[in-house]
C-alpha positions, -999 to 999 in steps of 0.1 A, spaced: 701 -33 -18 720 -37 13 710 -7 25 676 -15 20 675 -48 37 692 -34 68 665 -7 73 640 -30 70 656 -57 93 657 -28 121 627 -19 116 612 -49 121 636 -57 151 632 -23 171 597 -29 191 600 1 205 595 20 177 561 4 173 534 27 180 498 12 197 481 12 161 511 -3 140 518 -25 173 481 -35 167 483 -41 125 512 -59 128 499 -86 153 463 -87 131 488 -88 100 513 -115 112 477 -140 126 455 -129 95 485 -147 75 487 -175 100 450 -181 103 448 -184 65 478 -206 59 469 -228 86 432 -235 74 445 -235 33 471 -264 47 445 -284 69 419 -281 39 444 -295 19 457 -326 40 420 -334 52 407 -337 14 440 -355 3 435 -380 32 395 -382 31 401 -389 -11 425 -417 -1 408 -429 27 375 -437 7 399 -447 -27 414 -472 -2 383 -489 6 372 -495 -27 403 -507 -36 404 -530 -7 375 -547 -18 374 -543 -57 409 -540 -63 420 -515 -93 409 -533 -123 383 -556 -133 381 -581 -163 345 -592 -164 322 -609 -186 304 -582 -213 269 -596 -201 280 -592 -163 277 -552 -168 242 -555 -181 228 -578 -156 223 -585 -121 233 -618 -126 271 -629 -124 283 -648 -157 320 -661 -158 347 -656 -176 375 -685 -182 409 -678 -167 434 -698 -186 471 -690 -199 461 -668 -227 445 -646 -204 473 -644 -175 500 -640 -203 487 -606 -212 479 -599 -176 512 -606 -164 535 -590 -189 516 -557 -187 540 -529 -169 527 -515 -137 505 -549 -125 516 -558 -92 489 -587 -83 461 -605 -99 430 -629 -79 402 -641 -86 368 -637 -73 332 -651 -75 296 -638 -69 265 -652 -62 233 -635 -55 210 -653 -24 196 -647 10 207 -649 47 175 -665 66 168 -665 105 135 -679 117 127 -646 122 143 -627 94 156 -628 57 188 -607 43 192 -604 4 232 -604 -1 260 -610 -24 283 -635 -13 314 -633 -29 340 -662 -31 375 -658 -29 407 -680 -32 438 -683 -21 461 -657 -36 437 -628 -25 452 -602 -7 433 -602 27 445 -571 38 417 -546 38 398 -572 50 418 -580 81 419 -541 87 385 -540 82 373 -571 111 357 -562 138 356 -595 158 360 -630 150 390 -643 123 392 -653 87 388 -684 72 411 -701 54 401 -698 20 405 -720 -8 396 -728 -46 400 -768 -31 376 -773 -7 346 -760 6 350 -742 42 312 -727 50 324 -707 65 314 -666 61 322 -632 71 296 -608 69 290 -569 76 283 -554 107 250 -539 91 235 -575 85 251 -589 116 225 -562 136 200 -567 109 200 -600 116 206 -601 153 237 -619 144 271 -625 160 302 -650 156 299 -683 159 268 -684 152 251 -706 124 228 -694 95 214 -710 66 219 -693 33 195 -701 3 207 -692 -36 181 -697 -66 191 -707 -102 169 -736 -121 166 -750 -88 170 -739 -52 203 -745 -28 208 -742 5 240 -741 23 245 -741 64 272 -715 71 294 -704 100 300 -669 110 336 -669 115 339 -632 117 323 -596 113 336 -562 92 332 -532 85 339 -505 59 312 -477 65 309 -481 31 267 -487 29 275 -498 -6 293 -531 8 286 -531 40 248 -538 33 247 -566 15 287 -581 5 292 -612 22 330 -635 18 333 -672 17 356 -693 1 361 -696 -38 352 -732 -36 321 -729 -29 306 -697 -44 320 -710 -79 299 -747 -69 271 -728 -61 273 -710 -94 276 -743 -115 310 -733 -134 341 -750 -141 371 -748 -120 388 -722 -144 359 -700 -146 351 -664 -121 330 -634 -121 359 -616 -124 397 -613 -125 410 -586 -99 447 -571 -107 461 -543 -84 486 -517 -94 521 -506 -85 512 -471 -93 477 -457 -91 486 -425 -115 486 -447 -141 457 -458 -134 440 -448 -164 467 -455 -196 469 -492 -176 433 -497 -176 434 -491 -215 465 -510 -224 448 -539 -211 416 -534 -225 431 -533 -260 451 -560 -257 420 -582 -237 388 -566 -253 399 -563 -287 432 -588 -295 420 -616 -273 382 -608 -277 360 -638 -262 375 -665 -236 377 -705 -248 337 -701 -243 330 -675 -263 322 -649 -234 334 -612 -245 354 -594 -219 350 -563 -202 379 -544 -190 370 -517 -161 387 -498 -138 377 -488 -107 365 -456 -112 341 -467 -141 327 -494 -115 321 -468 -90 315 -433 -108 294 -418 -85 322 -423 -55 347 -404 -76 328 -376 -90 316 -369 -54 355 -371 -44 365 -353 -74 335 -321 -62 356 -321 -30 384 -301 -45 357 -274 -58 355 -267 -21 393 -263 -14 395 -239 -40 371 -221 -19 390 -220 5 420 -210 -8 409 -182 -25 391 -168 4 419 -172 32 445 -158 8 420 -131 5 417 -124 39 456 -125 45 456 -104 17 434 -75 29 451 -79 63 486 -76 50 472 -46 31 457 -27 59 486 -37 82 509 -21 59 488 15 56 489 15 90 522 13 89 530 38 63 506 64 80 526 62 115 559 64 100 551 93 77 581 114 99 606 85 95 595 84 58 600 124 53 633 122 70 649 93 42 639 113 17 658 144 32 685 127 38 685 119 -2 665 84 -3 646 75 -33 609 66 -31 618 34 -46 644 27 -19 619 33 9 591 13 -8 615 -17 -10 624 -6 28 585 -8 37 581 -43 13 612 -60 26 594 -53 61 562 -68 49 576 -95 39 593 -104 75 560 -97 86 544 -127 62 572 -146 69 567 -145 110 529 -153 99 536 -183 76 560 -201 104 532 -195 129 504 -207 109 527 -237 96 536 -245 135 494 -245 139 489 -271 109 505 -295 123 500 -295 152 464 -298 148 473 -324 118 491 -345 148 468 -348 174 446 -354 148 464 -384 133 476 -397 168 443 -393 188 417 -386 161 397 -361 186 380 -348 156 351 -376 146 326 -379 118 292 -397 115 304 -425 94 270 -429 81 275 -398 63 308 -396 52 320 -431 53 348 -424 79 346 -422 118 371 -396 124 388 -370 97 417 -383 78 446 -359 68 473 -370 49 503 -345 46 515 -335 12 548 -317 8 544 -305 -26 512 -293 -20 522 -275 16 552 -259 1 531 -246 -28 506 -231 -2 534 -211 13 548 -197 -19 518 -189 -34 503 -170 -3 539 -159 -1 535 -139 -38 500 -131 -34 505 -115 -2 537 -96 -18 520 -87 -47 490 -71 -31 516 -49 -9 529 -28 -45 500 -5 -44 497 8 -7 535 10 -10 529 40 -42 514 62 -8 552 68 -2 557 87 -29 529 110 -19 544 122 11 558 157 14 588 154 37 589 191 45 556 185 54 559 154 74 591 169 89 572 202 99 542 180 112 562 157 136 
């Protein structure tokens, strides 16, 4: 084995035993590898942060879980649901919650003299975590919101600000219909925006106070109770602990409405599934750039083989087995993949870091929701790129190394 290893090592070592065609393979051989790690790695860290990046917004807004009312999911209208001890109880001595809030929404319209804007307006109170939305504002500040006292004031989209022909500070009148009509004068005290078209078109946030007035309910009483996780993963097996101890143990509130436990995927299937189709397109690419650092490896290593058919015939005079010099010519392959998998590593991320710290790479945010591309770096996932393409490209080097034993070394002797 040592033997074997120090061959190799010198082989790999002494350029000027490279020839201009394995001089050539090697370089194609050590950047096919490179190439192909570097674009399996970036693939990876742009999906994993593009997947987060869109998860975040949701969750920023509709946090992980929703208790609703029953009727709520079969209705544009918002019916409430009671929030009283019995209710927080469960809520709060379920493992994994990290925060609960409540929220309240209101279907109406945003009126200029010239123009009209169907919306949502969604109330929240104190204990909501404002920091998506902070993140999110583009001008202006928040208001202070509050399940005391009415504030009109409002935040609204950037899409319905230009809609509108709006900007901070300015006043708008708001009308909302039930049995009878209301209107309410509001102040635009700032302006967001997710590039999310499915909030940013018509979600506008006032104060708890008012929303739930608006809505006629008691004090006690939302459209829905947000909790947020400590651990997404568990996402799922939290979403149906509570369900089962809400839906089916507690059943109705003191009301009678039936509760609806949902998690944020079942509120916005669509977004996940077309998140979820994203890694169809890694594996793509996966398979193909191992493929191609396959193939190169492969030809690299003929060429190779072929130009060092006198070296070859000259071990096995001097009494070496074929199986010794195929491990001599694998051991060199794999410095070869190595060299290519620190180069193409080096590449990642160093595009992954300009990327993060100047975003020079930019998307139309109408399309995919972000204006330049996220990567998020995984180590698991990175290391398991390098190991697989690592085995794959080891593996695929067995069968060209089987020409050794075909050459004659009297032969190969006699022809150098």
């Amino acid at each position: 084995m040592n033997f074997v290893f120090f061959v190799a090592k010198r082989l790999f070592k002494n350029k000027k035993s490279e020839k201009g065609a394995s001089k050539m393979a090697i370089r194609i051989a050590i950047g096919g590898v490179a190439i192909g790690v570097a674009v399996m790695i970036i693939s990876i860290c742009v999906v994993l942060g593009f997947k987060q990046e869109i998860k975040n917004k949701l969750v920023g807004f509709g946090s992980h879980i929703q208790i609703q009312n029953f009727e709520s999911l079969t209705s544009s209208e918002s019916y409430p649901i009671t929030v009283n001890d019995s209710l927080l109880r469960i809520v709060k001595s379920t493992p994994n919650i990290a925060h609960w809030e409540r929220t309240c929404l209101k279907a109406g319209i945003l009126k200029t003299e010239e123009q009209f804007k169907g919306i949502v307006l969604k109330g929240i109170a104190q204990e909501y975590d404002t920091t998506f939305l902070h993140q999110s504002l583009l001008s202006g500040s928040l208001p202070a919101f509050s399940d005391q006292k009415a504030g009109n004031e409002i935040i609204i989209s950037e899409n319905i600000a230009r809609e509108l022909q709006l900007k901070t500070g300015d006043k708008i009148s708001a009308y909302f219909f039930d049995r009878n009509i209301r209107a309410r004068r509001f102040l635009i005290k700032g302006i967001y925006r997710t590039n999310i078209s499915e909030l940013d078109n018509n979600l506008v946030f006032t104060d708890f106070y008012t929303c739930n007035k608006l809505n006629g309910w008691q004090k006690n009483q939302c459209s829905s109770l947000n909790i947020s996780l400590k651990d997404y993963n568990n996402l799922k097996a939290t979403t149906q602990k509570l369900a089962k101890r809400i839906n089916v143990e507690l059943g109705t509130d003191i009301h009678g409405a039936s509760f609806a436990t949902m998690s944020i995927e079942d509120l916005y299937p669509q977004m996940f599934t077309w998140l979820d189709l994203l890694n169809t397109n890694v594996w793509v690419i996966l398979i193909l750039m191992t493929g191609v650092a396959g193939i190169t490896m492969i030809s690299g290593l003929l060429i190779i083989i072929l130009e060092r058919t006198s070296f070859i015939g000259t071990l096995k005079a001097l009494g070496a087995r074929d199986r010794s010099i195929r491990r001599i010519f694998l051991w060199f392959s794999l410095f070869i993949v190595g060299k290519g998998l620190f180069w193409g590593n080096l590449l990642a991320f160093i595009i992954i870091f300009i990327q993060q710290q100047w975003g020079v790479i930019c998307l139309d945010p109408q399309v995919y929701y972000v204006e330049q591309v996220p990567m998020e770096i995984n180590w698991t996932y990175i290391i398991l790129v390098n190991l697989a393409t690592l085995l794959v490209s080891v593996c695929v080097l067995v069968l060209p190394s089987l020409l050794i034993s075909r050459i004659n070394p009297i032969k190969s002797i006699r022809f150098e």
